[in-house]
VOBA-806620 format. One record per residue (C-alpha): residue in one letter; x negated, y negated, z negated; chain. Coordinates in steps of 0.1 Angstrom, whole numbers, plus 5000, padded with zeros to 4 digits. Layout:
! residues N
   residu     c1     c2     c3   chaine
        a      X      Y      Z        A
...
This chain:
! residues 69
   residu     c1     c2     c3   chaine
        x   0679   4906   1892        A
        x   0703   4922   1908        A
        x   0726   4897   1934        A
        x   0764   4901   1929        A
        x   0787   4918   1954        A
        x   0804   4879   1960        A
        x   0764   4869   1970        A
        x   0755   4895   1992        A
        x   0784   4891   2013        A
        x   0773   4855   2020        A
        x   0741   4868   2026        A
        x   0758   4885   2052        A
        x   0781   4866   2068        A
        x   0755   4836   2072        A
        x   0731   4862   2090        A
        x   0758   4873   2112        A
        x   0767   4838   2121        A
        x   0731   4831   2129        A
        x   0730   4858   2154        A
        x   0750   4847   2181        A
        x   0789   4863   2168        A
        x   0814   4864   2198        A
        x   0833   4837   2199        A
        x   0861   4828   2198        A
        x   0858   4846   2158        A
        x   0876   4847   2126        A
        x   0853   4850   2096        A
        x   0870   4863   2063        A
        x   0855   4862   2038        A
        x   0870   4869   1999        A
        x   0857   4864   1967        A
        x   0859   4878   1934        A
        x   0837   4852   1919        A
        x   0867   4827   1909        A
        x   0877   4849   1876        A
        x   0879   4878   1865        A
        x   0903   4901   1872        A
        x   0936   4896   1852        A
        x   0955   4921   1838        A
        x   0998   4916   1823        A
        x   1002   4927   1785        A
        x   1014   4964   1779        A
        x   1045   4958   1772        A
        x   1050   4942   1810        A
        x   1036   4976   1823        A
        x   1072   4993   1825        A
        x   1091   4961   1826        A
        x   1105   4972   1862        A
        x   1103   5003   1868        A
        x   1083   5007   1906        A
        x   1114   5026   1925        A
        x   1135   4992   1916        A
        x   1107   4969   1928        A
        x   1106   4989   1960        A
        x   1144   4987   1966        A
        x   1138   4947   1963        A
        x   1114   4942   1987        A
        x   1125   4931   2019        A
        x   1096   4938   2046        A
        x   1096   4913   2076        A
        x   1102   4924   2110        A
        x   1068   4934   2128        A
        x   1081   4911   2160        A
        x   1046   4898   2174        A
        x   1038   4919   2208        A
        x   1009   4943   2203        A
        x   1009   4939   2165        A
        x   0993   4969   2150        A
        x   1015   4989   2127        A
């Protein structure tokens, strides 16, 4: 049997832990094992149409020193 994508990265991550990871470290780690993935009913597909959306979104200020853009 084949292990899932979700179980190999375990896997992973506890072998990397048990080999000594610089510290201080930040170990992330996501899932897709809670549910599947969900999907909105057609006629939600062109509810808003994408330029709109885009024209909503307000992007925060990048104002953390030596943040990456």
């Amino acid at each position: 049997m084949e292990a899932s994508g979700d179980y190999q990265g375990v896997v992973e991550a506890i072998e990397w832990m048990n080999n000594d990871p610089p510290e201080p470290f930040v170990l992330f780690l996501p899932s897709r094992g809670a549910h599947p993935p969900y999907g909105a009913p057609l006629e939600w597909h062109n509810k808003f149409p994408v330029p709109e959306v885009k024209k909503a979104i307000k992007l925060r200020e990048r104002n953390i020193a030596g943040m990456p853009v």
